[in-house]
Backbone of each chain as ProteinMPNN parsed JSONL, in Angstrom:
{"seq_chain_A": "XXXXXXXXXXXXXXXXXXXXXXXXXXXXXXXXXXXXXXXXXXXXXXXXXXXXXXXXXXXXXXXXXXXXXXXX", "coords_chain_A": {"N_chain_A": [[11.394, -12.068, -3.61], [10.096, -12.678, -0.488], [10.205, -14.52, 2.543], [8.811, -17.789, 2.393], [5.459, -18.785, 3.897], [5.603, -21.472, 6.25], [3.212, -22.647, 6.301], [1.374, -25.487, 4.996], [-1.115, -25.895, 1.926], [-4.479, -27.296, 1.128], [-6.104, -26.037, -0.282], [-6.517, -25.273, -3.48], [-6.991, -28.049, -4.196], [-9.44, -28.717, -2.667], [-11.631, -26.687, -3.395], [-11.594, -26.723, -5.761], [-12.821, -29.522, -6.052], [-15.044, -28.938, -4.558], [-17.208, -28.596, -6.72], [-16.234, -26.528, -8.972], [-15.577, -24.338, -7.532], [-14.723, -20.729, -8.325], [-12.267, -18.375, -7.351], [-12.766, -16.113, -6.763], [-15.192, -16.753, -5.866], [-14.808, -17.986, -3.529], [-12.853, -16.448, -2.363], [-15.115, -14.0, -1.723], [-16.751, -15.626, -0.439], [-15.131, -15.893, 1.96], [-15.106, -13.322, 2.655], [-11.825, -12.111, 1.809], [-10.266, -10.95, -0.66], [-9.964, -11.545, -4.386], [-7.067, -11.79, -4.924], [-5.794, -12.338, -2.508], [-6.618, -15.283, -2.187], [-5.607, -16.236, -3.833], [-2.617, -16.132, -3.545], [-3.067, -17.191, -1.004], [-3.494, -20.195, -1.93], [-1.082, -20.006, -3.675], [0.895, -20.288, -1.733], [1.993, -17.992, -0.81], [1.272, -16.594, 1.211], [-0.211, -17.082, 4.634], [-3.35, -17.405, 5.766], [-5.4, -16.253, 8.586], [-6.469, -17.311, 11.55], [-9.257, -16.556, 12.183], [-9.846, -16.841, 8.839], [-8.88, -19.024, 7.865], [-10.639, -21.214, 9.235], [-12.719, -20.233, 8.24], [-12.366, -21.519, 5.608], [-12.242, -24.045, 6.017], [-14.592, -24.848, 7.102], [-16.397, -23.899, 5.286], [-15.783, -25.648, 3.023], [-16.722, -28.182, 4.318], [-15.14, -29.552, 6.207], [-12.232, -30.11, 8.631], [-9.967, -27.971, 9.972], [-7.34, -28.697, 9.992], [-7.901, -30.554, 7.702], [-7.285, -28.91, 5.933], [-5.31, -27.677, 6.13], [-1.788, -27.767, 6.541], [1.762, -28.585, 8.409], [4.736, -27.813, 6.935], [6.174, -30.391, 5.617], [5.267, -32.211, 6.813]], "CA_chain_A": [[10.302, -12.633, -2.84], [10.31, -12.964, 1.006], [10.773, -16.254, 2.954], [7.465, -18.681, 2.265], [5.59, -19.426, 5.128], [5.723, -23.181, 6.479], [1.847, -23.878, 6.358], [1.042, -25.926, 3.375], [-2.953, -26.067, 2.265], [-5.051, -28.358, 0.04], [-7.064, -25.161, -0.954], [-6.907, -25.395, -4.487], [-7.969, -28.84, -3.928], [-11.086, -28.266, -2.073], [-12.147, -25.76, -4.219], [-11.831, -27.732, -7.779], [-14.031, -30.626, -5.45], [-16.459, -28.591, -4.835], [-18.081, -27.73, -8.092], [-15.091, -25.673, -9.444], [-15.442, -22.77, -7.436], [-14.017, -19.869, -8.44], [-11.004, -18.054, -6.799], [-13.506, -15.188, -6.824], [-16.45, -16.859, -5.547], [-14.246, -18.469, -2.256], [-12.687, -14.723, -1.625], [-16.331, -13.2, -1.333], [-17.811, -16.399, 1.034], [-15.044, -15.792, 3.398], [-14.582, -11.988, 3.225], [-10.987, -11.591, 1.273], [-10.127, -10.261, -2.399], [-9.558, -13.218, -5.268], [-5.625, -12.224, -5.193], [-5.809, -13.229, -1.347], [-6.957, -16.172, -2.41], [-3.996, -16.771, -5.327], [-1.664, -15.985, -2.326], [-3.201, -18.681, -0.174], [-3.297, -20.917, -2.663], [0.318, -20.356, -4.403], [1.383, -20.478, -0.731], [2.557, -16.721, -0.336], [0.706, -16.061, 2.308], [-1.045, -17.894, 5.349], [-4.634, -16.645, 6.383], [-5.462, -15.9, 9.915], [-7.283, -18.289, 11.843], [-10.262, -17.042, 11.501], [-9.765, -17.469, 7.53], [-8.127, -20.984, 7.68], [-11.377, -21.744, 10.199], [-13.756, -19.905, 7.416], [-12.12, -22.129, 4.513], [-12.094, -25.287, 6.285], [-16.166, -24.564, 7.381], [-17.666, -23.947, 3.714], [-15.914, -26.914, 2.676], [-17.414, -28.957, 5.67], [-13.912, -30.339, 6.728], [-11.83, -29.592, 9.696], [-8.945, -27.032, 9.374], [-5.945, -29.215, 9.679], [-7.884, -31.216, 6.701], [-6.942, -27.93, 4.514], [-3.613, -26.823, 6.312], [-0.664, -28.56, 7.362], [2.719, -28.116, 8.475], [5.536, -28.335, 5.892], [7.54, -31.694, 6.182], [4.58, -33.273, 7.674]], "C_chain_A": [[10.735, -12.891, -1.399], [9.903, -14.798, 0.98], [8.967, -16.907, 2.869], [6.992, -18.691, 3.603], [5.266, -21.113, 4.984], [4.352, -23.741, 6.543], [1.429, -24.191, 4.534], [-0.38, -26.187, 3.57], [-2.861, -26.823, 1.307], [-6.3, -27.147, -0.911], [-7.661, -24.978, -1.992], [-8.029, -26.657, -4.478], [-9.282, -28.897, -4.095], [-11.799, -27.201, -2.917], [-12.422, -26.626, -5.538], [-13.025, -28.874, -6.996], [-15.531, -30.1, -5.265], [-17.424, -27.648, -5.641], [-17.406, -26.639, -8.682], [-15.379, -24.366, -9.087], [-14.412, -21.879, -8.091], [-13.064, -18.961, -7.68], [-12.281, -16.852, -5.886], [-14.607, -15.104, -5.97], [-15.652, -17.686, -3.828], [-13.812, -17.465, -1.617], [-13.996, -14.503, -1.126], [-17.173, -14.034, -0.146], [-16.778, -15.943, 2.305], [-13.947, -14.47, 3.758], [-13.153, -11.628, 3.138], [-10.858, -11.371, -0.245], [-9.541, -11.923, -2.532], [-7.85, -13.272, -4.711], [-4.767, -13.012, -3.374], [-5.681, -15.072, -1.603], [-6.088, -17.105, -3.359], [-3.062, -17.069, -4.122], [-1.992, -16.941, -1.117], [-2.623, -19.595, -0.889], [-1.559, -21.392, -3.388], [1.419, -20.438, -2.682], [2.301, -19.374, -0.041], [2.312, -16.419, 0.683], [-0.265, -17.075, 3.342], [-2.264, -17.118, 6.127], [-4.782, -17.129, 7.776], [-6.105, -17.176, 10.393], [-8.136, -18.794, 11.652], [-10.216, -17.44, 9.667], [-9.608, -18.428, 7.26], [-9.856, -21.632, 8.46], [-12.497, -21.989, 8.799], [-13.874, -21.072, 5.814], [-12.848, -23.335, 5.116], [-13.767, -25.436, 6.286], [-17.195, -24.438, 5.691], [-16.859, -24.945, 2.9], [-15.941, -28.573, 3.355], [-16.324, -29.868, 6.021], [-13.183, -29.793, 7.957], [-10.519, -29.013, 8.778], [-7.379, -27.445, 9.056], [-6.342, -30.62, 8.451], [-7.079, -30.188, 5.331], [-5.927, -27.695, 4.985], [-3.416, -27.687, 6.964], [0.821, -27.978, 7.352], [3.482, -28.289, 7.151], [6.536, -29.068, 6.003], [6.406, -32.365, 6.495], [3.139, -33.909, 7.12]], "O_chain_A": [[11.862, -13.362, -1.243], [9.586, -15.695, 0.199], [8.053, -16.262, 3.382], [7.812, -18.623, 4.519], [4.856, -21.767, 4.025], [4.138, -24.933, 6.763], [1.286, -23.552, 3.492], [-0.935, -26.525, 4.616], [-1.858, -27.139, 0.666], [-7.052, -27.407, -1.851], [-8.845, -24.646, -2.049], [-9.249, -26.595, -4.63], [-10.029, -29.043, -5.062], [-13.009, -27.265, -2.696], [-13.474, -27.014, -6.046], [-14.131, -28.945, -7.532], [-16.636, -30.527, -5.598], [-18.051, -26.609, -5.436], [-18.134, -25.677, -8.927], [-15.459, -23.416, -9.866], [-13.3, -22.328, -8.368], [-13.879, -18.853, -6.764], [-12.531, -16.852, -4.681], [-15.049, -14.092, -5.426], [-16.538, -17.809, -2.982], [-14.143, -17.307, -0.442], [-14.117, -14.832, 0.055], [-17.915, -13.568, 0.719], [-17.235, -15.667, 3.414], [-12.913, -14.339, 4.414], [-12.772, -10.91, 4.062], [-11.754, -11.891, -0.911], [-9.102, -12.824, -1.817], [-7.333, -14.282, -4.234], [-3.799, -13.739, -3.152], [-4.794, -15.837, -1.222], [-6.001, -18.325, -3.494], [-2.811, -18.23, -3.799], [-1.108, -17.363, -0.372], [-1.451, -19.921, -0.7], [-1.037, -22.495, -3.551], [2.63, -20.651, -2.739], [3.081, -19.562, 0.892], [3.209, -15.854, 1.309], [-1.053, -17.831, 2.774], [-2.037, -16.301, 7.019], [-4.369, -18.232, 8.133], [-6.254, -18.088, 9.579], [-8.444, -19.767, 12.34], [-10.678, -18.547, 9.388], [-10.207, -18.901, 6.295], [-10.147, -22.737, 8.001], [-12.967, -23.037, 8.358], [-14.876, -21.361, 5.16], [-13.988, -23.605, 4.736], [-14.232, -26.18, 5.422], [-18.296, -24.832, 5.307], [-17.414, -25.113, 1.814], [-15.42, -29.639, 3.026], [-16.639, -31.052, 6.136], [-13.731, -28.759, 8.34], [-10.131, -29.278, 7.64], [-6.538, -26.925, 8.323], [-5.521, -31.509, 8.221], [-6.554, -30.532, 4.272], [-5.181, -27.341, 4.073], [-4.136, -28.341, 7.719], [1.164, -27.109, 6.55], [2.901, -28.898, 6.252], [7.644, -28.689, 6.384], [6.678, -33.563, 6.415], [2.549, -34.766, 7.778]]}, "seq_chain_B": "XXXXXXXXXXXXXXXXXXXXXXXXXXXXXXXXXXXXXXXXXXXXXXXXXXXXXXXXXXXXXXXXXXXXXXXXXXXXXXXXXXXXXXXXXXXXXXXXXXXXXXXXXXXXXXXXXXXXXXXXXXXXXXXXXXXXXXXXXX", "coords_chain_B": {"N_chain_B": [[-4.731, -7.294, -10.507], [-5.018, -6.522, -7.587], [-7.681, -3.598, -6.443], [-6.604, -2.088, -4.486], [-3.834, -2.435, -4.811], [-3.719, -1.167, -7.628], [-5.01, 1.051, -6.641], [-2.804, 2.221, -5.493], [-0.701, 2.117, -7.019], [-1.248, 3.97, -8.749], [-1.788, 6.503, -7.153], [1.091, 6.252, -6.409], [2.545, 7.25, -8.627], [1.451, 9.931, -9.338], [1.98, 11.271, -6.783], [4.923, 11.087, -7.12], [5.218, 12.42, -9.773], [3.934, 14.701, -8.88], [5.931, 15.807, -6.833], [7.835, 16.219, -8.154], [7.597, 18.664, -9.626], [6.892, 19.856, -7.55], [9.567, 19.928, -6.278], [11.14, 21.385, -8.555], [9.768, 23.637, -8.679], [10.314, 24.929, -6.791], [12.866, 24.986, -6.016], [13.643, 26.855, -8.455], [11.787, 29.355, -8.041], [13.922, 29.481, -5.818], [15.719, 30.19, -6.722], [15.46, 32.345, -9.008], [15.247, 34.169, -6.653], [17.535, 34.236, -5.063], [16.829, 33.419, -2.427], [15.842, 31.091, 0.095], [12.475, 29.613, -1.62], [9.469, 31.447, -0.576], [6.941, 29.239, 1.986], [3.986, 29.344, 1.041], [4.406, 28.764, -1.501], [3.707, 26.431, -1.762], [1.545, 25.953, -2.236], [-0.266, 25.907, -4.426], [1.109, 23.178, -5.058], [-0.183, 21.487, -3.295], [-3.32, 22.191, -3.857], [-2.675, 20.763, -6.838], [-2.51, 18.212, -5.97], [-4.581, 17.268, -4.283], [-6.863, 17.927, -6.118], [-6.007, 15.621, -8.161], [-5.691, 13.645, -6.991], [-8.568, 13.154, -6.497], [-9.553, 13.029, -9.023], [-8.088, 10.474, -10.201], [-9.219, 8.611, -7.643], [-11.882, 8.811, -7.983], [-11.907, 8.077, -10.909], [-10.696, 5.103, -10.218], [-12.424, 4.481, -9.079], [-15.009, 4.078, -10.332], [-14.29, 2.041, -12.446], [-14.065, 0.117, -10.812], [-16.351, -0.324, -8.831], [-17.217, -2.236, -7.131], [-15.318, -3.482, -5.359], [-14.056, -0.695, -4.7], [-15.667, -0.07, -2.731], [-15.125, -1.901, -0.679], [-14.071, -3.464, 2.148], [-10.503, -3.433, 3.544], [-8.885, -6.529, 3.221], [-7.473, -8.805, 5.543], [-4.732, -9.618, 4.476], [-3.603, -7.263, 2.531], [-4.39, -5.183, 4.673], [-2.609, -6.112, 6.257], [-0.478, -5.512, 4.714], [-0.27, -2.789, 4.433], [0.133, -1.844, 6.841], [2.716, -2.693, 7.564], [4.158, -1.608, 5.616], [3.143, 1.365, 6.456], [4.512, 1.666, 8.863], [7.341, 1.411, 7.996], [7.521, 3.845, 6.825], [6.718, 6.082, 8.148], [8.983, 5.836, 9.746], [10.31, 6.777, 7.958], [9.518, 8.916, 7.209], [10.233, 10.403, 9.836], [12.852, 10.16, 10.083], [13.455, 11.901, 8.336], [12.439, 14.249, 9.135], [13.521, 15.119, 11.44], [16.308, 15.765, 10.735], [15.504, 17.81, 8.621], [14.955, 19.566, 10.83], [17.89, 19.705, 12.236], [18.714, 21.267, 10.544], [17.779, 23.329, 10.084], [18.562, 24.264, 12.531], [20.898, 24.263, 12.261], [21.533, 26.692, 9.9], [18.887, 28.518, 10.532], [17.183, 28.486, 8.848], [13.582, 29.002, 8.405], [12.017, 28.35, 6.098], [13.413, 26.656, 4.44], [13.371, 24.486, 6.354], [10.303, 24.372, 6.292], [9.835, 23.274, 3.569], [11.693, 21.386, 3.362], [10.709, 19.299, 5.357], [8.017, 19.413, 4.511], [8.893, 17.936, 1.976], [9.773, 15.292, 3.367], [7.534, 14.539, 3.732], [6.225, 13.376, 1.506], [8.172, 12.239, -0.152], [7.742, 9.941, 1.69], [5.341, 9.239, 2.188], [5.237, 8.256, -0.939], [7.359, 5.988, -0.705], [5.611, 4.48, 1.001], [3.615, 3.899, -0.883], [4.907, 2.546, -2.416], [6.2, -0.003, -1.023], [3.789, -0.791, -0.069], [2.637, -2.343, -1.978], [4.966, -3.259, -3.162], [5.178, -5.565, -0.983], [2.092, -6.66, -1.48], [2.689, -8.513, -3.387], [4.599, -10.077, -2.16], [5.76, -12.681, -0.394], [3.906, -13.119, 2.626]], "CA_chain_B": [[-4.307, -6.7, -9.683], [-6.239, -6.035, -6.632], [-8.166, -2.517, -5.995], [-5.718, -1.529, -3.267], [-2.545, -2.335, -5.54], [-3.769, -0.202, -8.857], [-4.884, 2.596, -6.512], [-1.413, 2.599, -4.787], [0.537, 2.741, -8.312], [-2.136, 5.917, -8.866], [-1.022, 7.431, -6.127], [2.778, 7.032, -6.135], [2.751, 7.805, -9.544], [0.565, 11.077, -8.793], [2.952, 11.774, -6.264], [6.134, 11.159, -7.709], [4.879, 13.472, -10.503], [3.625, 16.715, -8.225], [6.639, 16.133, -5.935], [9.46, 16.956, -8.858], [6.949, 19.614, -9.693], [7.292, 20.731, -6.311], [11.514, 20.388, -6.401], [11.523, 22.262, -9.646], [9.371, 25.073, -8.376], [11.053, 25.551, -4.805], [14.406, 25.22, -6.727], [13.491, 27.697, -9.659], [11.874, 30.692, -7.338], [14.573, 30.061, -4.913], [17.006, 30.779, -7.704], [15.189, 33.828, -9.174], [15.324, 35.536, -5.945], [18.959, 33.946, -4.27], [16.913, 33.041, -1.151], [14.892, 29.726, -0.303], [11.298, 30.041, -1.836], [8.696, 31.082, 0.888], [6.076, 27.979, 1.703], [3.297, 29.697, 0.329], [4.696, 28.141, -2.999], [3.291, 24.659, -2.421], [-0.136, 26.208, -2.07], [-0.168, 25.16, -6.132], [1.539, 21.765, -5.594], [-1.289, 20.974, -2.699], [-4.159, 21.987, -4.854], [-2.368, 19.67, -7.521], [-2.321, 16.604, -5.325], [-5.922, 17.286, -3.974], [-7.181, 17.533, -7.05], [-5.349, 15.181, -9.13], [-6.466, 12.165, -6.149], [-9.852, 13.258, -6.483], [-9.7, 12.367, -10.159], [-7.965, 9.11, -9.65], [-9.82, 7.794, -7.124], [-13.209, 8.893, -8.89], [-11.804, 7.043, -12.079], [-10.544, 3.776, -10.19], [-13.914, 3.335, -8.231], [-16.189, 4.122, -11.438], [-13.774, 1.199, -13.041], [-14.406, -1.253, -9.981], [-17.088, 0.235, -7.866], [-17.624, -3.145, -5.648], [-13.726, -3.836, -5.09], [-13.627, 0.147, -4.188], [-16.26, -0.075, -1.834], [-14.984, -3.236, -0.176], [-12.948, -2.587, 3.253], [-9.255, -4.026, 2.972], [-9.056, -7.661, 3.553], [-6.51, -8.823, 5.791], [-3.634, -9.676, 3.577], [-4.241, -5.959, 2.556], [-4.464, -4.347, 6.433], [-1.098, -6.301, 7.114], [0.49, -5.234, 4.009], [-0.548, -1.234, 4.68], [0.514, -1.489, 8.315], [4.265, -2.825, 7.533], [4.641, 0.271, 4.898], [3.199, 2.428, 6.972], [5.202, 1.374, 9.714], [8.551, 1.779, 7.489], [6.865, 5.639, 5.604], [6.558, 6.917, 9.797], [10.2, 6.068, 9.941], [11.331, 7.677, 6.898], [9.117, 10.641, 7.658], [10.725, 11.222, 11.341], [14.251, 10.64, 10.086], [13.767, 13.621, 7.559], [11.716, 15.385, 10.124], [15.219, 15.389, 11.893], [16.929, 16.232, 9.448], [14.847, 19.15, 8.427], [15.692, 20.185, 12.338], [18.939, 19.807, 12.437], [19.653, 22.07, 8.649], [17.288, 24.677, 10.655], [19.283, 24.437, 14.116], [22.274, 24.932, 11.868], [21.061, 27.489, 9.51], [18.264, 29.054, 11.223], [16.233, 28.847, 7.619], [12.397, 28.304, 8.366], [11.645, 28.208, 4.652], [13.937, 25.3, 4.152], [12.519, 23.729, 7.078], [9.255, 23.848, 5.713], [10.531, 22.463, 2.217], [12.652, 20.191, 3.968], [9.398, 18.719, 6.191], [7.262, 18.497, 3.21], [9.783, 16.812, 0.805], [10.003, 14.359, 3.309], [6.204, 13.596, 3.781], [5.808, 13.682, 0.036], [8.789, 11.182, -0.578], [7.442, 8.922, 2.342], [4.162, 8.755, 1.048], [5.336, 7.394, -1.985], [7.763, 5.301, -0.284], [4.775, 3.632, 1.443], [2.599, 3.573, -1.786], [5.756, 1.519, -3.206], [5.924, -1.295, -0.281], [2.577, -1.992, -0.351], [2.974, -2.583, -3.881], [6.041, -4.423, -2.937], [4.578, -6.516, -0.037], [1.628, -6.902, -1.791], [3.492, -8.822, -4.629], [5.608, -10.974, -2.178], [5.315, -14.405, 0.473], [4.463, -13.031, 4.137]], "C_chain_B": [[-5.148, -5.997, -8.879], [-6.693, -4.064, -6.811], [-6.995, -1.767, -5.628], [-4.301, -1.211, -4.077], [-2.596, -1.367, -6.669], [-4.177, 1.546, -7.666], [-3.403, 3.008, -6.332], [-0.592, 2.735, -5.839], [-0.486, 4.04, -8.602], [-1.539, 6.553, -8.495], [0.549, 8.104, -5.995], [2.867, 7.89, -7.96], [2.643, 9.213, -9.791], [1.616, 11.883, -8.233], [4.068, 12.092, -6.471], [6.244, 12.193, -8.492], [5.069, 14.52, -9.91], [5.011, 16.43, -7.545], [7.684, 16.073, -6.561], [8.877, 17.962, -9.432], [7.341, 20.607, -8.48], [8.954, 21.101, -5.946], [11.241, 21.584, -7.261], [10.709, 24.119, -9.613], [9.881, 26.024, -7.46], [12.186, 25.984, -5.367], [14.263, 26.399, -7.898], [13.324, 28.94, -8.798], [13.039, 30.549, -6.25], [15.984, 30.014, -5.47], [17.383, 31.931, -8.138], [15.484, 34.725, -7.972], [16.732, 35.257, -4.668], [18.247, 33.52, -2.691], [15.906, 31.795, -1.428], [13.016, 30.104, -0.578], [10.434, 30.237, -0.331], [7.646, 29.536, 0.918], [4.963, 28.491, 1.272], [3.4, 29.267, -1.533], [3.98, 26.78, -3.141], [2.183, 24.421, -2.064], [-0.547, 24.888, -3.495], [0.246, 23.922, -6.156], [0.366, 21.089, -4.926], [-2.465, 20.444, -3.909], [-3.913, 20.314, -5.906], [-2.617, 18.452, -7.168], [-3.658, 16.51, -4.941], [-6.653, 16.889, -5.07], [-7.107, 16.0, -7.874], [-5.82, 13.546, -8.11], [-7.447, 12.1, -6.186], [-10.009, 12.458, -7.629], [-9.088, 11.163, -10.121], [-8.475, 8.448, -8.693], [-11.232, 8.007, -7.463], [-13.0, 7.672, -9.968], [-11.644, 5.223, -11.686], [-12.135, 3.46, -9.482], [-15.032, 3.304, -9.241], [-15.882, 2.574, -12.272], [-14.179, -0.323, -12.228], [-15.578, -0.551, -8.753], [-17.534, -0.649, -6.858], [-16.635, -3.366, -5.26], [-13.765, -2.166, -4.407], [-14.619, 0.733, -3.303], [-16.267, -1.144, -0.306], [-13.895, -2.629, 0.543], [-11.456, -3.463, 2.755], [-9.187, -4.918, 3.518], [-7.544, -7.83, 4.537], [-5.069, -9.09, 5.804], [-3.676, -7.913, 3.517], [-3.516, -5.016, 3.752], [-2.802, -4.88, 6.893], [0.127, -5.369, 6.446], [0.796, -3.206, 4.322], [-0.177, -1.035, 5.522], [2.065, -1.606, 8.3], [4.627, -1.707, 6.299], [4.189, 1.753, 5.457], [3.934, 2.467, 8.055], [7.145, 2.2, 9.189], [8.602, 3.412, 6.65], [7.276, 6.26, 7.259], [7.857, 7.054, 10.073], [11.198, 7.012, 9.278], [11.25, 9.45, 7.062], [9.834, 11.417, 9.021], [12.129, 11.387, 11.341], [14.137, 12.129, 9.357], [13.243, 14.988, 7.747], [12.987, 16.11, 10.624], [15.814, 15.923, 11.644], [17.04, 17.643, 8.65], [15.132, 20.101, 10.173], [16.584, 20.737, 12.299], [19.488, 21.061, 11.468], [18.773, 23.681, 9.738], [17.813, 25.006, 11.888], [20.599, 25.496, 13.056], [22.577, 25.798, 11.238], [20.151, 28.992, 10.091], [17.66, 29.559, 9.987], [14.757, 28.481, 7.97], [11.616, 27.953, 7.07], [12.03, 26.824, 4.596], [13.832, 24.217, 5.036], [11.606, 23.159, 6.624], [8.995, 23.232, 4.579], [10.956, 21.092, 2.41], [11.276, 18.693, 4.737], [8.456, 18.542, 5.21], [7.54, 17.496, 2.44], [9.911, 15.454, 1.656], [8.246, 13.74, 3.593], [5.741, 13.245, 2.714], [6.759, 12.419, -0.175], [8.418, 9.643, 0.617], [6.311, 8.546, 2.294], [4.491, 8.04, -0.181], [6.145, 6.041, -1.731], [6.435, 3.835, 0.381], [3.775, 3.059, 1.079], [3.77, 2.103, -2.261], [5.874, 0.493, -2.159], [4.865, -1.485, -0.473], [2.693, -2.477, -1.317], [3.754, -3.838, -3.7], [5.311, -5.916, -2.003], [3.196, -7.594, -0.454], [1.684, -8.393, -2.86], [4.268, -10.588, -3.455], [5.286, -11.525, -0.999], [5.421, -13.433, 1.959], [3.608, -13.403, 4.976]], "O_chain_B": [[-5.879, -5.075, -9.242], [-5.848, -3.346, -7.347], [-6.468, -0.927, -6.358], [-3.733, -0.119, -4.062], [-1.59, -0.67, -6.804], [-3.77, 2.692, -7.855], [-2.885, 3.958, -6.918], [0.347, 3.513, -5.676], [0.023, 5.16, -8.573], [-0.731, 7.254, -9.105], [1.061, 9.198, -5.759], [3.266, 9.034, -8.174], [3.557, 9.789, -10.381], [2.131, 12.859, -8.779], [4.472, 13.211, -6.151], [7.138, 13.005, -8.255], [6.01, 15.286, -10.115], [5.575, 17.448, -7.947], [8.698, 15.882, -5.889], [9.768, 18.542, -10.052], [7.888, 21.71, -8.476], [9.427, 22.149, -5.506], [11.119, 22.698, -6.75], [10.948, 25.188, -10.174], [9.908, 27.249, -7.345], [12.557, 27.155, -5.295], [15.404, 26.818, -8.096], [14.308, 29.663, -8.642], [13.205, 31.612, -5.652], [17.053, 29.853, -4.882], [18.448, 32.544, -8.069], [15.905, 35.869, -8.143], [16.867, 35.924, -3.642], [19.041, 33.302, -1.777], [15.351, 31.474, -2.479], [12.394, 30.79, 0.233], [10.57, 29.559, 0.687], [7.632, 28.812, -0.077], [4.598, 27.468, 0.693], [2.609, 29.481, -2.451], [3.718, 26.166, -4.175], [1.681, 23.362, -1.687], [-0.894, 23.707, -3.528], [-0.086, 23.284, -7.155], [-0.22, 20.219, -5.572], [-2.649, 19.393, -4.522], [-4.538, 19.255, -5.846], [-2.94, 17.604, -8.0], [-4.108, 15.426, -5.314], [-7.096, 15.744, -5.156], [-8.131, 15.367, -8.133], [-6.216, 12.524, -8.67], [-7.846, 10.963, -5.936], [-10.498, 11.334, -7.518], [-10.034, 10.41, -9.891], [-8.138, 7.273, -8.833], [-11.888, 7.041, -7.073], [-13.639, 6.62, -9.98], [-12.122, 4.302, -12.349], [-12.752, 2.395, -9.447], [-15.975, 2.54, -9.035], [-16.834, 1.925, -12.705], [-14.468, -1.416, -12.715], [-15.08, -0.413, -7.635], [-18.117, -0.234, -5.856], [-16.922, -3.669, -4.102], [-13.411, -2.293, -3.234], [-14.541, 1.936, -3.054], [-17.013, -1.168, 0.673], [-13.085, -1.785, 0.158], [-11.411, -4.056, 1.677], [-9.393, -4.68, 4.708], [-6.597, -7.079, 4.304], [-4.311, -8.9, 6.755], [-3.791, -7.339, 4.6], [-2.467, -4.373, 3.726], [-2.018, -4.268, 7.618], [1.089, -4.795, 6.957], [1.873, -2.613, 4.373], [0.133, 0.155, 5.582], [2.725, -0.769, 8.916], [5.639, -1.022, 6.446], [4.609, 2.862, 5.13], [4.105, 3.646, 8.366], [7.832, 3.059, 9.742], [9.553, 3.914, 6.051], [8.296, 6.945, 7.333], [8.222, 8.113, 10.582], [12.201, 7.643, 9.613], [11.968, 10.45, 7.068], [9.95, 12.63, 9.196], [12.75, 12.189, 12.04], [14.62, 13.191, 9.749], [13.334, 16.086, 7.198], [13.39, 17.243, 10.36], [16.088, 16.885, 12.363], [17.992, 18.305, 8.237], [15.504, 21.271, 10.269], [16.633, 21.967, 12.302], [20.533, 21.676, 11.679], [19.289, 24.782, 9.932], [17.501, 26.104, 12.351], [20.985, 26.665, 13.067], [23.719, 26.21, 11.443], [20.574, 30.149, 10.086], [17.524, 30.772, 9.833], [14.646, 27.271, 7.769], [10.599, 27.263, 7.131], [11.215, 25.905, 4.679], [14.133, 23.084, 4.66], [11.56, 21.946, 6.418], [7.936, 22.61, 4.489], [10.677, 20.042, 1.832], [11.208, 17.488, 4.494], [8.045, 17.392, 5.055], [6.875, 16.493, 2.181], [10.131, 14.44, 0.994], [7.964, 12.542, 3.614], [4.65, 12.684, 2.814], [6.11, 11.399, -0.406], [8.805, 8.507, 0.344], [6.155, 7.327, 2.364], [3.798, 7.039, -0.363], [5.803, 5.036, -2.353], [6.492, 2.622, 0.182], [3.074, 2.241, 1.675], [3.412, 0.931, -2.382], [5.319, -0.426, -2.761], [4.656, -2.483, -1.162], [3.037, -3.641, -1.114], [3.442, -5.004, -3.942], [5.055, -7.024, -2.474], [3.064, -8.76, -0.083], [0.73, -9.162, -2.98], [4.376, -11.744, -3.866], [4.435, -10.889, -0.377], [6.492, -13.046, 2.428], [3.877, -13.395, 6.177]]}, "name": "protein", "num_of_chains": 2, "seq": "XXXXXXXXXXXXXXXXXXXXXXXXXXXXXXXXXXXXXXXXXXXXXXXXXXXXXXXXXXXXXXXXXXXXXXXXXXXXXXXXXXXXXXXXXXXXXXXXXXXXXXXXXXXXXXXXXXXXXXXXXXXXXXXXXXXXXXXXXXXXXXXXXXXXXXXXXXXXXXXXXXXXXXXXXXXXXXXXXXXXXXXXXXXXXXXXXXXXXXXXXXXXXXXXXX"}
């Protein structure tokens, strides 16, 4: 496995809060595949801006409510 | 396993296949007749690969037809750009390579052998990172 990156999210989170979306059904609102969405989530991967913007927006929070640094 | 990842084991697999097809044919007629096969030999491996993607990518989009209509997300687009990035390299060293055996030779057969085998093994090379990349934290 390559090196993690350092932004940590609440993604799962926000998702189980609001009405147990599905992995499936959060890919398709903001235009990436479910395993995107595993890979956010398990912290493989960090989505672009706009994506981090798109998350934070359909669960009506600001973006550094869903991502943060790691340590902080 | 996403769309993108099952086609790309299709593919290398596909490939991997026709392209020891393609050794074992180049190497066989250019046994029978002591010189290197002409390139007119990998008319038959083409076909093969034409074909043989047609039917795999018919079968994976009949299997997911909204995933294989769906553009590549950008996890995806990054992962395809850093294997194609590292396939362009592999392909221009054995471009080289294929040069150099024809500088030193002066075979255009084994040139053209030489220059296929490596777009054929760097294609698969670049089916297998995505695969890889796909799979791992970036």
């Amino acid at each position: 496995m390559g090196k993690r990156p350092p932004i940590t999210n609440r993604v799962r989170d926000y998702r189980e809060r609001t009405g147990a979306m599905s992995q499936a059904a959060l890919g398709e609102a903001i235009g990436v595949t479910r395993q995107t969405v595993i890979a956010i989530e398990q912290g493989r991967y960090s989505p672009s801006l706009e994506s981090a913007f798109r998350i934070a927006r359909l669960f009506g929070v600001g973006v550094e409510d869903v991502f943060g640094w790691e340590g902080e | 396993m996403s769309f993108r990842e099952k086609s790309a084991w299709a593919m290398a697999v596909l490939l991997g296949a026709a392209g020891l097809y393609y050794l074992y044919i180049v190497r066989a007629a250019s046994a029978a007749t002591g010189e290197t096969a002409p390139p007119q030999i990998a008319i038959l491996f083409v076909l093969l690969v034409v074909i043989g993607a047609v039917v795999v990518q018919t079968v994976l989009a009949v299997s997911s037809p909204k995933a294989a209509g769906a553009p590549a997300d950008e996890r995806e687009r990054i992962a395809g750009d850093r294997a194609g990035h590292w396939s362009g390299l592999l392909l221009a060293t054995g471009v080289v390579c294929a040069l150099g055996h024809y500088m030193a030779y002066g075979d255009g057969n084994a040139l053209f052998h030489l220059v296929a085998g490596s777009l054929i093994l760097a294609q698969i090379v670049e089916y297998g990172l995505e695969i890889f990349l796909l799979r791992r934290s970036f």
